[in-house]
Every structure is written in C-alpha cells, then in structure tokens.
C-alpha positions as CSV (number, residue, x, y, z in Angstrom):
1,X,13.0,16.7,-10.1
2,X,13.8,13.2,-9.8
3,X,11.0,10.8,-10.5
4,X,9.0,9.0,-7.6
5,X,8.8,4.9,-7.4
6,X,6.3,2.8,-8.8
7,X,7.0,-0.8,-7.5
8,X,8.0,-1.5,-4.6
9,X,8.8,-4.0,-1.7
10,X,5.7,-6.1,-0.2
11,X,4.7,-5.6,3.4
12,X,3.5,-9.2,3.9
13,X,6.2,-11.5,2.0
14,X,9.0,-8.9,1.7
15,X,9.6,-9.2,-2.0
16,X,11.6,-6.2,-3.5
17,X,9.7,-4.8,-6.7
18,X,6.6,-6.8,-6.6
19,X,4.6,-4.3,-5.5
20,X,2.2,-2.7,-8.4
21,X,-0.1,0.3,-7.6
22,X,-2.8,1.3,-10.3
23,X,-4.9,4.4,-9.8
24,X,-8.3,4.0,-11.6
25,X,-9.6,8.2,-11.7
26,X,-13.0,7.3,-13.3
27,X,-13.6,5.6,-10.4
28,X,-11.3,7.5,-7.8
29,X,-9.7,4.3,-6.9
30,X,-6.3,3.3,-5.8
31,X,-4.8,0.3,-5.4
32,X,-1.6,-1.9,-4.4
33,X,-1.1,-5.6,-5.5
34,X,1.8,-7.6,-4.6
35,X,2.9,-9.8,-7.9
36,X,4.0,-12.5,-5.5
37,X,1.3,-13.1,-2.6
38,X,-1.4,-11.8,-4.4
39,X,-1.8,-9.4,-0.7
40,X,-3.5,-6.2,-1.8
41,X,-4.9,-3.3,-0.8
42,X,-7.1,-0.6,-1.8
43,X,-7.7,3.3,-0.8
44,X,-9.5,6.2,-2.4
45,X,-7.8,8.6,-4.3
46,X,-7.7,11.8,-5.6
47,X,-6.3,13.8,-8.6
48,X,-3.1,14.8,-6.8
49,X,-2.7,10.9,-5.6
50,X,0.8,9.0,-6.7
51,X,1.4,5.8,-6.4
52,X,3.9,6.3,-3.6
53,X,1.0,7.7,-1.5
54,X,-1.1,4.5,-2.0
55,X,1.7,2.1,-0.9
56,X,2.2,4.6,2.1
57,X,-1.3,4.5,3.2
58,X,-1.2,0.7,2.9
59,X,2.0,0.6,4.8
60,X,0.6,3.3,7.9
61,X,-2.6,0.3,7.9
62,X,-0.4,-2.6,8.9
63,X,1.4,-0.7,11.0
64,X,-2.1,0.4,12.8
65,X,-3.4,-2.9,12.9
66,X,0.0,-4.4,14.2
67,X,-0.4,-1.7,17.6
68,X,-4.1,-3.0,17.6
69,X,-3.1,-6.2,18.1
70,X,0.1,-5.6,20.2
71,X,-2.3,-3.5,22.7
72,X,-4.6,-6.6,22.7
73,X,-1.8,-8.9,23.6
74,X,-0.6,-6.7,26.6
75,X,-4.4,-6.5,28.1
C-alpha cells in the first residue's frame, strides 16, 4: 500500500511542500501550518486521523467560506 503525503501545497500562497500537519493525540489536536505564510489551521482529530485528512478538512473550509462570500456578493 503506497504511503499517504505529509506536506503539501498551501491554499493561501500556493507553495508546493510547505504545508506541515502535526497531530498532537494527548490533546486530540490536528493541525496544518504553511512554512511560508505562516497561514494555519486547526481541526480535532481522532485516532484514525492522517494528516491528509487535516489538510482536506482545511482545504473543504476555504472552499466553504469562499461560497459564503460568493453568495454575499450576488445578494
């Protein structure tokens, strides 16, 4: 089984591999830092969490506050 990713591209200033995601289990918490920008974000996590789940649920949150403000822009 071929291994998941670990870094990966930033969201904000679109730098390839800058992307770090640390899981901290005593606290159950995840998070994503870009190396770069210094952007981050932060999710809860479980014992089944990866990193590539972190940077996915930081990715599905700009692209849910991008609609936001799209759908404010239209009205």
């Amino acid at each position: 089984m071929d291994k998941l990713d670990t870094v990966f591209c930033c969201p904000f200033c679109n730098h390839g591999s800058s992307v770090e995601c640390r899981i901290d289990m005593k606290n159950l918490i995840g998070e994503a830092t870009c190396g770069i920008c210094q952007e981050n974000f932060s999710t809860t996590v479980t014992a089944l969490t990866e990193p590539i789940d972190i940077y996915s649920e930081w990715i599905d949150e700009c692209e849910r506050v991008n609609n936001l403000e799209e759908d404010a822009d239209a009205a």
